[in-house]
N, C-alpha and C positions, 0 to 999 in steps of 0.2 A: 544420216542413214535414212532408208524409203525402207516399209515393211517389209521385202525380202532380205535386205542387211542384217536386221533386228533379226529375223528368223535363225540366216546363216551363222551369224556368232552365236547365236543360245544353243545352236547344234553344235560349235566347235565347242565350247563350253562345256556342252555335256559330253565331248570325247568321241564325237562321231566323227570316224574314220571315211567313209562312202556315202554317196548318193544314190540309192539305185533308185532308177528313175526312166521319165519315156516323157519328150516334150509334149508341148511347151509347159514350160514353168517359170518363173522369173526365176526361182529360188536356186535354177538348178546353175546358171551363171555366178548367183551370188555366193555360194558354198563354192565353185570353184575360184572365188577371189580370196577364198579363205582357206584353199589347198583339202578342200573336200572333194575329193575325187567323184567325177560323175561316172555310176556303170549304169551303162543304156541300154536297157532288153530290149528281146524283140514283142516280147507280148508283156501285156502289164498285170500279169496275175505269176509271172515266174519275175516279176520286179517285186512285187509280194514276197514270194518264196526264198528272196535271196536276204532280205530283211527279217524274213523267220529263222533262216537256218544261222545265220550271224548272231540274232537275239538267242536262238536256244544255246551256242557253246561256247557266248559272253557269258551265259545265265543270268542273263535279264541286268545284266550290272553294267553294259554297254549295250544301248538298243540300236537295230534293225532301224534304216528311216526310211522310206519308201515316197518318191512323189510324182505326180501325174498330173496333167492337163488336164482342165475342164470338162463336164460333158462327158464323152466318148472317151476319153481315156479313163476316167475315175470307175465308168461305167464298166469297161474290161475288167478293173481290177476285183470287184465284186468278187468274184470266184475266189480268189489268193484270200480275200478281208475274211469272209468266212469260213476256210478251212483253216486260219489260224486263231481264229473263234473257238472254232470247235476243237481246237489243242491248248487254248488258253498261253498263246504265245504270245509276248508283250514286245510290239514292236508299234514305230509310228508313220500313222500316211497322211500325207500333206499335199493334197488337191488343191488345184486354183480353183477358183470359184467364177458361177459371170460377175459382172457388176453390179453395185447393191442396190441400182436401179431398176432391175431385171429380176431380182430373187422372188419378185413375187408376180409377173407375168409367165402361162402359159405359152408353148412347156417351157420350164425351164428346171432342170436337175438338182436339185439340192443335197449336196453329199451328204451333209451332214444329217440329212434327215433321214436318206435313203438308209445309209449305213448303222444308223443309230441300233438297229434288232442285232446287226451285226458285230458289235463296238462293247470293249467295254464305258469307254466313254468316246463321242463324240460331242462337237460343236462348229461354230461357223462364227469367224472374227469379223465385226464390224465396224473396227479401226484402227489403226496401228498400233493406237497407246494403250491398248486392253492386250497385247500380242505376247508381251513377258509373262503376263498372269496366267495367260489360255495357255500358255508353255509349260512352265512350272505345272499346273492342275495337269497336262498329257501325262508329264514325266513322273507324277506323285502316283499317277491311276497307272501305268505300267508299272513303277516296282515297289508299287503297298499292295498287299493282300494275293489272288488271285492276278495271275499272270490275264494276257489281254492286249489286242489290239487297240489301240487309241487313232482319233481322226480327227484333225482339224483341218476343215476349210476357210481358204483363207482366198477372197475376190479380188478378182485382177486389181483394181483403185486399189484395195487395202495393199497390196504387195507393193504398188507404185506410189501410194503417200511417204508423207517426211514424215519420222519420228521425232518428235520434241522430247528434250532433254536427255540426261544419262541415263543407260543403260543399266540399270538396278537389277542383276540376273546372279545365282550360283545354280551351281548344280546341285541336284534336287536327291538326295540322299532318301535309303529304301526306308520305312518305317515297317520296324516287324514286330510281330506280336507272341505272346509266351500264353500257353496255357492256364489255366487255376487251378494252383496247389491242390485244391479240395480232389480236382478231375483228375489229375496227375494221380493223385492216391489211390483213387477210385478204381482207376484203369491199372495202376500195380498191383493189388488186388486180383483183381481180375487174371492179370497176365501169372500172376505165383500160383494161383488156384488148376488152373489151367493143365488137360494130361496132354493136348497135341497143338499146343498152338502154332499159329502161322501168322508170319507177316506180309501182308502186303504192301509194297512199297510203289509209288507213282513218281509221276515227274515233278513233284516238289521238293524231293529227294534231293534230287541234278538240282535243281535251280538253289536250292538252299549250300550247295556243296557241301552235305551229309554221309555221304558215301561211308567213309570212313566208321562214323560214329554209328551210324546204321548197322554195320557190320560188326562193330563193338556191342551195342543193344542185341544186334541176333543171337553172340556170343554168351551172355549175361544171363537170358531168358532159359537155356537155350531155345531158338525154334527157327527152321528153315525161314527162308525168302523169295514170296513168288513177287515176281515185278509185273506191270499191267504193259503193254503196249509202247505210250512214252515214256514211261518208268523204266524201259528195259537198258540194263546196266548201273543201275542207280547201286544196287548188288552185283558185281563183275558175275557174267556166268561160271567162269572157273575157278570162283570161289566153291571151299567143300560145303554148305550152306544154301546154294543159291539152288532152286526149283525151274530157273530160266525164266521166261518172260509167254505170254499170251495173247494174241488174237481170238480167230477162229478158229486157229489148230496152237496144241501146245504139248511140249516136253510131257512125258511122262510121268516125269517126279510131278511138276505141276498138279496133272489131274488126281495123282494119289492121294497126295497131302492136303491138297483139298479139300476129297471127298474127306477123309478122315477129321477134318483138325476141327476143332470144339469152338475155341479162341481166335478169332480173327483179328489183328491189329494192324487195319488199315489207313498208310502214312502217306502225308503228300500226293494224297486220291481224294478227285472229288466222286469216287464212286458213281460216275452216272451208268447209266444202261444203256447200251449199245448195241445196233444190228452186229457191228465188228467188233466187239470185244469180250472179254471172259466174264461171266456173268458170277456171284458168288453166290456155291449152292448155297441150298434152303435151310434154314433150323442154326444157323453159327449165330453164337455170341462176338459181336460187333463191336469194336473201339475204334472209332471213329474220328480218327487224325486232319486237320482239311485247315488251311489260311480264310476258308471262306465261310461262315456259320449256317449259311442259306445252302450248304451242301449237306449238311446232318440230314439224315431222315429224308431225302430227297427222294432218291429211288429203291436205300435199303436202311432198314432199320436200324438203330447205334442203338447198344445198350449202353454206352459210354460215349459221348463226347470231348477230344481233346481240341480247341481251336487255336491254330497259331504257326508259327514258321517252323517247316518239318527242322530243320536243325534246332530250334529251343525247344521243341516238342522232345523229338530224341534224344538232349540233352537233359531234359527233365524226367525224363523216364528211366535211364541210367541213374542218376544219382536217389531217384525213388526209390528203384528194387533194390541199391546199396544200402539206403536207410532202413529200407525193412526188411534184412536181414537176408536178402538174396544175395548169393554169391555162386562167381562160377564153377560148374559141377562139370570137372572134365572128363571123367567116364560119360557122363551123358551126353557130354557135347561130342565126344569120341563118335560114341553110339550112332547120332542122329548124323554124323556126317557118312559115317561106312551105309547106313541104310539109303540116303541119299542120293553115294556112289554106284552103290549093289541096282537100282533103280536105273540110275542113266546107263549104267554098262547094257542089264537088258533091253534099256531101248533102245540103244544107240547098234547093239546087235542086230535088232530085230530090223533097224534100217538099211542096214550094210549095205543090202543089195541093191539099194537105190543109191546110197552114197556113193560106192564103189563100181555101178554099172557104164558098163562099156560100150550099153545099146548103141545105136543112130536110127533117130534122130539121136541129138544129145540129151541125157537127163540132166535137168538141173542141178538134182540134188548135187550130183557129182562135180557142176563146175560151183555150186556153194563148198564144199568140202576140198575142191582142191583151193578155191582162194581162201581158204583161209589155212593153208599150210604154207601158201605161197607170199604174204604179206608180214608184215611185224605186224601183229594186230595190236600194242603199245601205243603204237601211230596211225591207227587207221580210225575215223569217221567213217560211218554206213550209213547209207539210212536203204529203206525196199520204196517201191511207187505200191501203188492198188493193187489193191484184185489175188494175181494168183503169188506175182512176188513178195510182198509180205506174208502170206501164209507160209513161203516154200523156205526163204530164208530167216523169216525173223526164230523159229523152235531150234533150229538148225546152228544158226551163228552165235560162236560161240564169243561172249566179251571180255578182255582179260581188265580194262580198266576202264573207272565211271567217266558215262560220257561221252562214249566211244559212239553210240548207236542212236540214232537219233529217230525214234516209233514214233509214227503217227497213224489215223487215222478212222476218228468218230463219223468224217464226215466222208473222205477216202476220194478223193478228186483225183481220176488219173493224169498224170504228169506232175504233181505235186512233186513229187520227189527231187526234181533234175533243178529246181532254183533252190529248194535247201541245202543240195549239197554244193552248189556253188558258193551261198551263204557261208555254210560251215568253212568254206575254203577261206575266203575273205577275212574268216575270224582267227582261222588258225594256221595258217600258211606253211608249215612246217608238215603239217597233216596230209597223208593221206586220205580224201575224200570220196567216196564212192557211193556211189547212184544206180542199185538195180532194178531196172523197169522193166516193162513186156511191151511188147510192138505196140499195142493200142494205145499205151502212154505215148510212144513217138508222136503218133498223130496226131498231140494234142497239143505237147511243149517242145515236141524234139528241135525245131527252129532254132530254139536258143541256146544248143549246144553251139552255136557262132557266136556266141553272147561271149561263153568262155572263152573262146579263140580271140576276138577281139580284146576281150581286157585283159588275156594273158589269165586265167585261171582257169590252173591245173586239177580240174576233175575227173575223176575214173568216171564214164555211164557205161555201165554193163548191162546190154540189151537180151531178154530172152526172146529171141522171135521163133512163135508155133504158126505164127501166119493165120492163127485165130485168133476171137475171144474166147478161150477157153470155160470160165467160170459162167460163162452165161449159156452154155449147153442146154441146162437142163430147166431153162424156161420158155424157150424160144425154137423148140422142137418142130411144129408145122413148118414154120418161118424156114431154118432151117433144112426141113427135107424136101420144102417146096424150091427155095429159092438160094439156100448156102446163103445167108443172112448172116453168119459169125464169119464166113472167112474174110481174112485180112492180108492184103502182101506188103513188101517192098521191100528193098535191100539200103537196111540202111549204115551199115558202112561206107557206101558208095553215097549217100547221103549226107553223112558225115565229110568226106572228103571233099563234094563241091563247096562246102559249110567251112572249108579251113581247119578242119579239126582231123588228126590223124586217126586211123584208124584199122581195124582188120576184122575181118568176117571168120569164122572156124565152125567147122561142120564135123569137125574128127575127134571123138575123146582124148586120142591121145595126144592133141595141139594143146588142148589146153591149158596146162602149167605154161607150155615155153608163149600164147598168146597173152596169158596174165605179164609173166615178166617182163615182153615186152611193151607192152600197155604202161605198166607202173615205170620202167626206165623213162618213155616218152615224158611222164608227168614227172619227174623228178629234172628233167630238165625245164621245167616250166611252162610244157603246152598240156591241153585237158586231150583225152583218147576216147572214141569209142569203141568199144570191145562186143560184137555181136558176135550172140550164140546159138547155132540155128538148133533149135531145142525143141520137144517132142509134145506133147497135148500137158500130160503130167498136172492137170488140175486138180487130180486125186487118186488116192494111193492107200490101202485100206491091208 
């Protein structure tokens, strides 16, 4: 075996399905000698994204591999390595390198150094026989603690050296960690004392597959569930308990329960602060759930700390309130769920006329609410792009099961969206996967809607196109009334279809049911659709 061989079987070892990838690579021949299927993007930061959205709905328990050329290819990826930084998604990239004659002549690239701000771990192999260890350490730093990108560079010579002797490799099981008793108590305590507590739930939820147990803890306490962004679904929305999920705009229950609740018990969040996300008001008592200890006290204050894997966390929390003498109180829990309800009814009232508007242009809201009367949403993977679609759809979509919805966005990189949902596709193939972006994401990734069409995955993109940048109105005003500096055109159905990928354009409210089910028919026969909606400014809605 030469060091791409070594690499390719420690990836089939570890269960790796795909290669997404963009030549040259040696590795990407030698994972096809091993029935590791190569998928070839067109750009190398939605080769990224197809490795995030795969690691999000394995949950970190088969990872994302992502690998790329030398130089100029690793350098594309930058953009992908970073917004799954800033989601703490544990996927791995595997750059050639030059040769280790060159690593230290001007210029020459160095990923491993480059990426390192961006990485949970990076490094750079400088021999074959070191290449099992640098393996093992990628795969220990994805699934111990804090989820995370990992990177190893690996130089032309080292891919094309012989490895000596056998192959001494397994697969590298997650190491989790449990809270302490003391803390655990501590925060029971807390949570029994408590007249309006709230949970916050994040995406360590998902990744720990909690869901369940979570909802038994919301039960026990009682106390609603607000979910953050990539938390969202970790608590099904149609749970009677659940307050929906938050961005920059959010559900009603959300900001009530909020503003009220005393007790905060925030799980599987590392709490950071966010231009894009819900900030937690001022003056709460804090219990402080996080796999990573350097997230306490970060940007908001814990009066409690619990550190450890949100499943033995909310495993210990349940058996806590059991032992001291908490027990479920069903009138209360009755209570908090009819308040809850009484809440989304007025809001969801108070939306109607957007949800149910028959304007034209199209409003959105209206094609979010009719697709999701229009899908099993049992079976549906979501995720929104940037900007104005995650605000429009993430308060809106409702999720009946964890995991369904795949929120991002600390860092909010448009076209982000269209390689996770190909990802998710690749993970879960049975699923319907869907991707709603806005015109300005086309321009950035829409290319690799051929991506899909060539490997044969079936993903919904549902395009909002205003033919502007909406959300950026109200800073770029001169610009704007001197020059139309935010408009934007193109038809990209017609896009879509020189791209190989089916497609249909709808400008009429009342198309859109019959445009949805023929989009989803298309992808159940196994090609991906684009579904453009020619839709109205609608950045804000008061």
């Amino acid at each position: 075996m030469n060091g791409a061989d070594v690499v390719a079987e420690i990836l089939k070892r570890e269960g790796t399905e795909f290669l997404s990838c963009y030549p040259r690579n040696p590795l990407i021949d030698a994972c096809a000698q091993k029935d590791i299927r190569p998928v070839i993007c067109r750009q190398e930061r939605v080769g990224v994204g197809l490795a995030d959205g795969f690691s999000r709905v394995r949950r970190g328990l088969q990872n994302g591999v992502f690998a790329a050329q030398q130089g100029p290819g690793i350098e594309n990826a930058f953009p992908g390595v970073a917004q799954a930084y800033t989601e703490n998604v544990p996927l791995l990239v595997i750059p050639s390198g030059y040769g280790l004659n060159r690593q230290y002549s001007q210029p020459t690239f160095r990923a491993a150094d480059v990426f390192r701000p961006v990485t949970k771990w990076a490094a750079m192999a400088h021999s074959t026989q070191e290449l099992p260890t640098l393996m093992r350490r990628a795969y220990h730093a994805m699934r111990s603690g804090k989820g995370g990108p990992v990177l190893l560079e690996i130089p032309a010579d080292v891919f094309e050296a012989p490895f000596e002797g056998p192959l001494n490799y397994t697969s590298v099981a997650p190491v989790r960690v449990a809270p302490a008793p003391e803390d655990v108590t501590a925060a029971v305590r807390l949570l029994l004392a408590a007249k309006r507590p709230v949970i916050w739930a994040g995406q360590g939820v998902l990744y720990a597959g909690a869901s369940d147990a979570l909802a038994e803890l919301a039960r026990m306490i009682p106390a609603p569930v607000a979910c953050t962004n990539p938390g969202k679904s970790a608590l099904p929305d149609a749970h009677p308990l659940s307050l929906g999920a938050s961005t920059r705009s959010q559900p009603r229950m959300f900001t009530r329960f909020m503003a009220e609740a005393d007790v905060v018990l925030a799980i599987g969040s590392s709490l950071t602060s966010t231009p894009f996300g819900p900030e937690l008001p001022f003056g709460k008592t804090v219990i402080h759930s996080t796999n990573d200890a350097n997230d306490v006290n970060k940007d908001i204050p814990a009066a409690q700390a619990l550190v450890g894997d949100a499943g033995l966390v909310i495993a210990a929390l349940i058996d806590g309130i059991a032992r001291h003498g908490g027990k479920r109180d069903d009138a209360r829990l009755r209570d908090l769920a009819d308040e809850v309800a009484a809440i989304k009814r007025e809001w969801l009232g108070d939306w109607a006329r957007q949800l149910e508007s028959d304007e034209v242009p199209i409003n959105q809201y209206r094609v979010i609410r009719e697709l999701m009367s229009a899908v099993d949403r049992d079976n549906v993977i979501i995720t929104h792009d940037s900007g104005s679609p995650r605000k429009q759809l993430l308060p809106f979509w409702e999720t009946t099961t964890a995991g369904s919805y795949m929120g991002w966005g600390k860092s909010t990189q448009l076209g982000y969206g269209l390689g996770i949902a190909m990802g998710a596709k690749l993970a879960a193939p049975e699923k319907l996967c869907i991707n709603v972006m806005g015109d300005a994401a086309v321009g950035m990734t829409g290319m690799d809607i051929e991506t899909a069409a060539r490997n044969g995955i079936a993903t919904l993109t549902i395009v909002f196109n205003n033919a502007v940048m909406a959300a950026e109105r109200h800073v770029m005003e001169t610009s704007i009334a001197k020059y139309n500096a935010i408009d934007v055109g193109g038809n990209y159905a017609k896009l879509a279809e020189a791209l190989n990928v089916d497609s249909l354009r709808v400008d009429r409210p009342e198309h859109i049911r019959a445009g949805i089910e023929e989009a989803v028919a298309v992808t159940e026969k196994g090609r991906p659709f684009l579904l453009e909606f020619m839709v109205k400014e609608g950045y804000d809605f008061t």
